[in-house]
matplotlib code that plots the C-alpha trace (Angstrom):
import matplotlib.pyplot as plt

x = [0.0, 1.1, 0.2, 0.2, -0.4, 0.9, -0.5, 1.4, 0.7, 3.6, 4.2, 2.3, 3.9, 3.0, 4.5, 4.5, 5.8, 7.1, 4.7, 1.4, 1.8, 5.6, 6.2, 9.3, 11.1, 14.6, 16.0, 14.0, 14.2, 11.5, 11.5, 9.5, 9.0, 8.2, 7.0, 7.6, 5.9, 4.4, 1.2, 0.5, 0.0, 0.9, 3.4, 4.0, 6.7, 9.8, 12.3, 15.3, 18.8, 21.3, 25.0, 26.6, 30.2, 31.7, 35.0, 36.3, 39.9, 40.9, 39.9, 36.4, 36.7, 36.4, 33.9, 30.9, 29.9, 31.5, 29.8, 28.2, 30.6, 30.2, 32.6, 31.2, 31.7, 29.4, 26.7, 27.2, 26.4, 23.5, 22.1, 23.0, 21.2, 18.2, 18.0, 18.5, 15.4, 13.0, 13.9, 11.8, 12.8, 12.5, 15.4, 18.8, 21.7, 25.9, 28.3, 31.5, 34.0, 37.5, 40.6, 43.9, 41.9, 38.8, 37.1, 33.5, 31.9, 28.5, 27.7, 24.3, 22.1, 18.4, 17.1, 15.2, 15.6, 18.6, 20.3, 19.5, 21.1, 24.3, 23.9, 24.2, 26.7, 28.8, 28.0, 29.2, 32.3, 33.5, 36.7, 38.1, 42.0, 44.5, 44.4, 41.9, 41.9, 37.9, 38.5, 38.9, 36.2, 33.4, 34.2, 33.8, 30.3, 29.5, 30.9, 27.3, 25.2, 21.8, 18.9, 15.7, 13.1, 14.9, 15.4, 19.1, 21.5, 25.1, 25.4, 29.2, 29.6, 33.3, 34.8, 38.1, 40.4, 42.6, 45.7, 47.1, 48.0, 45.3, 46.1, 45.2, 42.4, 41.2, 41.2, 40.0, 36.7, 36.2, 36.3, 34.0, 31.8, 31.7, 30.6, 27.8, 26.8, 26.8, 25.0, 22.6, 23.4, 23.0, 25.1, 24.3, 27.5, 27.4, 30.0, 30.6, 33.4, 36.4, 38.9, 37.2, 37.3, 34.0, 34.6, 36.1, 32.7, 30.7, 31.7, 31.6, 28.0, 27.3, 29.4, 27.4, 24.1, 20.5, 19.5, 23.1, 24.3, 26.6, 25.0, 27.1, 26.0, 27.1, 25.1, 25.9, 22.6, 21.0, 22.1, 18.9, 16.5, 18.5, 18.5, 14.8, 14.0, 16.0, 14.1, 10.9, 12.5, 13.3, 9.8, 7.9, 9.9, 8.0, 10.0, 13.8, 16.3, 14.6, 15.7, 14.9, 15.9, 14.7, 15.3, 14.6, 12.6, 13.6, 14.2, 14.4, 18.0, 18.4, 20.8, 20.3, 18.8, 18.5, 17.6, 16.1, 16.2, 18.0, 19.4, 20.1, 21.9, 23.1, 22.8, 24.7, 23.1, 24.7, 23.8, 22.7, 25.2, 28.6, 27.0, 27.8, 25.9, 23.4, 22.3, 18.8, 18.0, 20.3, 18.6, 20.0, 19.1, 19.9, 19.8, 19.4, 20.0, 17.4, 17.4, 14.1, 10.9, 8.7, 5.5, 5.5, 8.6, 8.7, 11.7, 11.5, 13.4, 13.6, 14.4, 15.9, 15.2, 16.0, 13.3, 14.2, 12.2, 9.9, 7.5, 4.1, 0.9, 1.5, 4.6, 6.4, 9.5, 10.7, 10.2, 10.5, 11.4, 10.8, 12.6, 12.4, 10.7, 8.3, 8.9, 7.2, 3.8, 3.5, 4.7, 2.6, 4.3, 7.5, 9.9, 8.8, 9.2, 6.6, 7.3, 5.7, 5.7, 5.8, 4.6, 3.5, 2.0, 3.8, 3.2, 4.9, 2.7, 4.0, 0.9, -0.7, 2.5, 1.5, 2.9, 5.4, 3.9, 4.5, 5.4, 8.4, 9.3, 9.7, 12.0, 14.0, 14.7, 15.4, 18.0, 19.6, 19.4, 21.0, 23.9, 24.8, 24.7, 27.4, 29.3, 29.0, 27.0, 24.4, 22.9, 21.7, 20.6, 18.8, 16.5, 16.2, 14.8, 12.1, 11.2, 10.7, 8.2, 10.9, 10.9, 12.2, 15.2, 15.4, 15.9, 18.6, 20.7, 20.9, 21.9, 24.6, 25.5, 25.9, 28.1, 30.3, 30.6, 31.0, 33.2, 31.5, 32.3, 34.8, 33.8, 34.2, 31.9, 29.3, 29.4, 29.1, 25.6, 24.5, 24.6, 22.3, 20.4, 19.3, 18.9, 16.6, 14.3, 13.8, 12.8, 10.2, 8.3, 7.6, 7.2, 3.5, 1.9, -0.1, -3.5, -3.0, -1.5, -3.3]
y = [0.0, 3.5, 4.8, 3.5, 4.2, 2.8, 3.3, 2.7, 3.3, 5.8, 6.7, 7.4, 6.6, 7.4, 5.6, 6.3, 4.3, 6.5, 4.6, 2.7, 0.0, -0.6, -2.3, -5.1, -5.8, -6.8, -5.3, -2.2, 0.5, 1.3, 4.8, 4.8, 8.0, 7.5, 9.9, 9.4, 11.4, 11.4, 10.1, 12.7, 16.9, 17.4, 15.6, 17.7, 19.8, 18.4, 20.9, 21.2, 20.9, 23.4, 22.6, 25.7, 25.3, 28.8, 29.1, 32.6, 32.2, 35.4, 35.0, 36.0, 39.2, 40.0, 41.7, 39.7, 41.3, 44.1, 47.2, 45.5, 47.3, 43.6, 40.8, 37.6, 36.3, 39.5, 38.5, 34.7, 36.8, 38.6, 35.3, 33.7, 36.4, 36.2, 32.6, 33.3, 35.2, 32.2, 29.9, 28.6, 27.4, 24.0, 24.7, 23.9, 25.5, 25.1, 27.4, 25.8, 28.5, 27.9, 29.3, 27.0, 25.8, 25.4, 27.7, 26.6, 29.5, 28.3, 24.9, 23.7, 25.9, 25.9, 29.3, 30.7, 34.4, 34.2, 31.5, 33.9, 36.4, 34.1, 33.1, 36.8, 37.6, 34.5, 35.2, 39.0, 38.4, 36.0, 38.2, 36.7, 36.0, 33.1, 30.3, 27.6, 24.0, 22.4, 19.1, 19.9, 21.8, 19.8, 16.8, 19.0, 19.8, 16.3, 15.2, 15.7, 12.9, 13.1, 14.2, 12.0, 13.5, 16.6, 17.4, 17.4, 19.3, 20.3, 23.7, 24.5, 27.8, 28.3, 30.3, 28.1, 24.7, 23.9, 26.0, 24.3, 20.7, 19.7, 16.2, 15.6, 17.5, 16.4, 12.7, 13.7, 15.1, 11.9, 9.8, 12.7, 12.3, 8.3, 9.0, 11.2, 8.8, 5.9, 8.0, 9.5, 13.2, 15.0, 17.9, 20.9, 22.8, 26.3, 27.2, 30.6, 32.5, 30.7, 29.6, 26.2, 22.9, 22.2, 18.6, 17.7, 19.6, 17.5, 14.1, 15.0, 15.4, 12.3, 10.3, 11.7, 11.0, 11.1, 14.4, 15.7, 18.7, 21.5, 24.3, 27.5, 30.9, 33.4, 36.5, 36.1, 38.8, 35.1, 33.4, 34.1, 32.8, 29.7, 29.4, 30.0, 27.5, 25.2, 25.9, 25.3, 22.1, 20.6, 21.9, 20.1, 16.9, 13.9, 10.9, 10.9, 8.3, 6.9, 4.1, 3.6, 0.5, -1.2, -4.9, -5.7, -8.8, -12.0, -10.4, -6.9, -5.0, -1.4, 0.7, 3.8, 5.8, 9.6, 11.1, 14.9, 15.5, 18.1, 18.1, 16.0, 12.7, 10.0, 6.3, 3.6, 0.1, -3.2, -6.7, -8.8, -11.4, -10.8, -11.9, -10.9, -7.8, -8.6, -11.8, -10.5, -13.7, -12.2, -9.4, -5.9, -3.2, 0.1, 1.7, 5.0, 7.2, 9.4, 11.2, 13.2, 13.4, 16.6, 16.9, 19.3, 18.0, 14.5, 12.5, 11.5, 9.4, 8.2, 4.6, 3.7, -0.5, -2.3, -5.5, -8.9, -9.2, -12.0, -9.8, -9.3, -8.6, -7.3, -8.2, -7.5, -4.8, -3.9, -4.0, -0.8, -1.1, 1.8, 1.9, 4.9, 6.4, 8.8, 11.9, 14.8, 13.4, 10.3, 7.8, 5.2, 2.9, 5.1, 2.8, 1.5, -0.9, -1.0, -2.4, -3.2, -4.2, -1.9, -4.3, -2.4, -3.9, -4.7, -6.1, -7.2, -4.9, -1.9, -0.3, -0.5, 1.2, 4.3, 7.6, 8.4, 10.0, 14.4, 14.1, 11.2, 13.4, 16.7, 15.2, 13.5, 16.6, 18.1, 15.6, 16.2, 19.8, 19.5, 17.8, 19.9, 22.8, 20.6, 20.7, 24.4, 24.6, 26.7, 27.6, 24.4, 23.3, 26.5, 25.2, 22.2, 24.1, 25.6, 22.3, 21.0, 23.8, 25.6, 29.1, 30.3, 28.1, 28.2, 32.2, 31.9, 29.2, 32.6, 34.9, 32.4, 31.8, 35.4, 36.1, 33.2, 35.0, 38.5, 37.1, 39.5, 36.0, 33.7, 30.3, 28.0, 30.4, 30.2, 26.5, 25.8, 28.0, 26.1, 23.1, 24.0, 26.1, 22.7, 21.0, 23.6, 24.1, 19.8, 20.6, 23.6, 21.0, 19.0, 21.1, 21.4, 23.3, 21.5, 23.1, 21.6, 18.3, 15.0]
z = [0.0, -0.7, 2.9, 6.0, 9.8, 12.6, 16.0, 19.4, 22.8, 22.6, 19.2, 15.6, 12.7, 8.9, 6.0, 2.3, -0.5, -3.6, -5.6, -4.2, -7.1, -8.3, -11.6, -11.0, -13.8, -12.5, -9.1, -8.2, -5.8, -3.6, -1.8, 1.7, 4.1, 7.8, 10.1, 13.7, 16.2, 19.9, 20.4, 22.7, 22.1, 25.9, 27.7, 29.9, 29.4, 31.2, 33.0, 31.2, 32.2, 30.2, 29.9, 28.2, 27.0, 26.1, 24.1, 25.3, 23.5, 21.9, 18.9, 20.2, 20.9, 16.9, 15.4, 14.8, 11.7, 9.8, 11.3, 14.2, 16.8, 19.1, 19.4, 18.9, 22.7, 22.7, 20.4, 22.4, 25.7, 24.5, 23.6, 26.9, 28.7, 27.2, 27.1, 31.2, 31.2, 29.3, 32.6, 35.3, 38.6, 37.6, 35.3, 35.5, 34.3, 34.3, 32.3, 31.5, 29.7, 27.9, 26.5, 27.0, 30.2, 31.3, 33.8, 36.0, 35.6, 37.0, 38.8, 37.9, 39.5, 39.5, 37.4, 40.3, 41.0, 42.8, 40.7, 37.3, 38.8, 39.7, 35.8, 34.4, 36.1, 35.5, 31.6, 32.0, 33.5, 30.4, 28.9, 25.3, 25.7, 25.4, 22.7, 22.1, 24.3, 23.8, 25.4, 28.9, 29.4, 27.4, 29.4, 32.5, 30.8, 30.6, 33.5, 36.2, 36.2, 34.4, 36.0, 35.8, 34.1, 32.7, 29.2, 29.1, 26.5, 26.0, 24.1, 23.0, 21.5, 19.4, 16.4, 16.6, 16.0, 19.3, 19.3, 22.3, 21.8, 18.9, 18.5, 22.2, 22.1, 18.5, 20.6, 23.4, 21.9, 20.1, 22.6, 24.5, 21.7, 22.3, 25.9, 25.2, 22.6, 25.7, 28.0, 25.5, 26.1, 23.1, 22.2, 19.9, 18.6, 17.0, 14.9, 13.3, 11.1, 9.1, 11.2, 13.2, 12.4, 11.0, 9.7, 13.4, 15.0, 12.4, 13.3, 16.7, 16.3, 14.2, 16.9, 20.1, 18.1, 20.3, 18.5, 18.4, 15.6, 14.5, 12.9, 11.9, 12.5, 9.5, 11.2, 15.3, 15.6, 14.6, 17.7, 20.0, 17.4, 17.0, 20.8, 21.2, 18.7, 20.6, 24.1, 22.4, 20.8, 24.4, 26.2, 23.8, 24.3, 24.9, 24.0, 24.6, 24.2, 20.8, 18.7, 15.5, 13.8, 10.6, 9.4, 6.0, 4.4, 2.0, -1.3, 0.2, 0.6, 2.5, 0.1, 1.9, 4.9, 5.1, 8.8, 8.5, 12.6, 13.7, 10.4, 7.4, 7.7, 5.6, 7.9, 7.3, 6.9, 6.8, 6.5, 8.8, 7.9, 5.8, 2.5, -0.9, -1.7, -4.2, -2.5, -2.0, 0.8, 3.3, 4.9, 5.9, 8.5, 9.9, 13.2, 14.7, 18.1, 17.2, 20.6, 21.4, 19.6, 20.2, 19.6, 16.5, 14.6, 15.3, 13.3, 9.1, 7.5, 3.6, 3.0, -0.2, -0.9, -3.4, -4.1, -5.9, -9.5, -8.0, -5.5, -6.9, -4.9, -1.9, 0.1, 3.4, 3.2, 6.1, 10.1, 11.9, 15.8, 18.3, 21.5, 23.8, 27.2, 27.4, 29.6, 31.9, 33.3, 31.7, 34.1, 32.6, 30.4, 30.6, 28.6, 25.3, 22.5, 19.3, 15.7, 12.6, 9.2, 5.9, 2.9, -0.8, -3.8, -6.7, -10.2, -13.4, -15.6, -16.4, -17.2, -13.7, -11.8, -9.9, -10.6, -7.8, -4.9, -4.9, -1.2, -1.9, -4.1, -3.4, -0.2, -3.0, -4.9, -1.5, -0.6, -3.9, -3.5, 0.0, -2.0, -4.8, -2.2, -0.2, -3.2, -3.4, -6.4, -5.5, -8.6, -9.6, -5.5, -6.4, -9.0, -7.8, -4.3, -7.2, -8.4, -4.7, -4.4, -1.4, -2.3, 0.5, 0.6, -3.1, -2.7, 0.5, -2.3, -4.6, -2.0, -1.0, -4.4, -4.6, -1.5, -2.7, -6.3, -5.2, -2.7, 0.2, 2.4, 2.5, 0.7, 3.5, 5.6, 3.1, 2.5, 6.3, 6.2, 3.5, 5.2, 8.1, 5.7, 4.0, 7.2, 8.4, 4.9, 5.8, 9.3, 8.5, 6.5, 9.5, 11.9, 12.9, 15.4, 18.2, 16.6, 13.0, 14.0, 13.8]

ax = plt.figure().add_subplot(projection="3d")
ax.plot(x, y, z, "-o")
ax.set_aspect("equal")
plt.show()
């Protein structure tokens, strides 16, 4: 079947096929888009636990932007404050700042009145000077256990590679990145300017998984929006610790997996058994630390199979597992595991194939859009944009494809916003508010 809807205790899931009737003539690819989202519109929103990590080397004390007349450990400050000012007593929050060492600005203290004030000040005393040492202090970030029931996230804000010692701290963060990963606490690392390891911050991200990213900030005057979106992110939370797994069927191979949450993702699958890759009988699968589900943005994923020539009628794909815990209120049934299977109809008549499904895709063209702006060729990820029916993103590819041709910004600090440019054009198409969702 082209749709489909699965129905948990905990979760809702929606599936679509790229086509509701596939025509098999030989080994064929199959598209399939799941939607994963809470069951419920009010979980209760869970108090949240802030881990900020604040690189104050001296390479922050630059201008922001030309003309701005602020640094960006400024702009990072001005964020940080009002970010202060959105928390309730409930809320937790530790500051964590670094040049060649690390400095404990703030212990976690809960944001009442007198702990907000403790936080502002500990924010405007944070001077830029020395070189650039990340390691120390994000493991210091990480180091406080979790606390049960809160929504818990480590922010790291840099403009800069380690100046001091980068092949210990390039290790280090790996195998800080491997920890978070084990104890499911996601990160979210905001980059900005030319002169930081973006790569090193990427995999760091991909490594730590449950929800974790790097985003890079072109305009630092964008830093509070970013940071808002992220509070309203982590009040709607109510799933955390998801796993998503998929296991393919007899005759069925997974050739590809592309997450959209927090940003765009290429998965790795594997087979089940070291076989030879085309032996359709030996199944495959993938799996995912998706982190937290909220309830407008959920998690999506496109699954790229490829089917044997003998399926006809309708036939079993794949089996999608769901493991995770609910949090805030719901104490009921806190930890969770649901599955089911995605089967479509197929046939060896060419004439009765469907068309492919406008929602498959427009994420398609998307995903190849996301690509060609990766590879910096923005006026072609432009059009595609068009075709996808994403205006606005379409229109930010020619403004970037202008900077980089005018040269009015460095290349490498244009790429870097194209890349969570593209993530973010896949999240606005998910994101629902509580009133228009299902």
């Amino acid at each position: 079947m082209n749709h489909g809807h699965f129905l948990g205790a905990r979760l809702q899931v929606r599936y679509t096929l790229g086509r509701y009737v596939t025509h098999v003539s030989g080994p064929t690819e199959v598209q399939l888009l799941l939607d994963i989202r809470p069951v419920t519109q009010n979980p209760g929103a869970p108090p949240l636990d802030l881990r900020l990590v604040i690189d104050r080397s001296t390479s922050m004390q630059e201008e922001s932007c030309p003309g701005s007349g602020k640094s960006k450990l400024d702009m990072v400050k001005d964020a940080v404050r009002e970010i202060i000012d959105d928390l309730g007593p409930n809320d937790c929050l530790s500051i964590v700042s670094f040049d060649q060492a690390l400095r404990v600005d703030l212990k976690r203290t809960h944001m009442d009145a007198k702990g907000s004030e403790l936080a502002k000040t500990a924010i405007t005393s944070l001077v830029a000077h020395g070189n650039t040492f990340i390691s120390d202090a994000l493991r210091e970030a990480l180091s406080p256990n979790v606390i049960n029931g809160h929504a818990t996230k480590v922010l790291l804000f840099t403009d800069g590679d380690c100046t001091s010692d980068p092949v210990r701290d390039h290790t280090a963060l790996v195998n800080l990145a491997d920890q978070a990963r084990s104890t499911q606490l996601p990160m979210l690392i905001y980059g900005t300017g030319v002169d930081y390891n973006w790569s090193l911050l990427r995999q760091l991200s991909v490594r730590a998984g449950n929800g974790s990213c790097t985003k890079h900030i072109m305009d630092m005057s964008e830093l509070r929006e970013h940071l808002r979106g992220e509070l309203a992110y982590l009040r709607g939370t109510a799933v955390e610790g998801l796993e998503v797994s998929g296991l393919s069927q007899n005759g069925v191979q997974v050739t590809g997996v592309t997450r959209f949450m927090p940003d765009m993702h290429e998965l790795p699958s594997f087979d089940s058994e070291k076989a030879h890759p085309y032996d359709f009988f030996k199944p495959s699968f993938f799996k995912d630390q998706s982190g937290a589900l909220d309830v407008s943005r959920g998690q999506q994923y496109l699954i790229n199979l490829l089917v044997e020539d003998y399926f006809l009628k309708e036939c079993g794909l794949i089996e999608i597992n769901l493991v995770g815990r609910t949090t805030g209120k719901l104490t009921l049934f806190k930890n969770f595991h649901e599955a089911f299977l995605v089967t479509g109809l197929f046939t060896k008549d060419a004439n009765l194939a469907s068309p492919v499904n406008a929602d498959v895709l427009k994420i398609q063209l998307m995903i190849a859009a996301a690509r060609l702006a990766r590879e910096q060729n923005y006026e072609k990820a432009e059009d595609l944009y068009r075709k996808a029916g994403d205006y606005t993103t379409a229109t930010t590819m020619g403004r970037l494809r202008e900077l980089h041709r005018t040269g009015q910004r460095n290349a490498v600090d244009v790429a870097r916003t194209s890349q969570t440019m593209t993530g973010k054009a896949v999240s606005m198409i998910y994101t629902r508010t509580p009133e228009t969702k299902e």
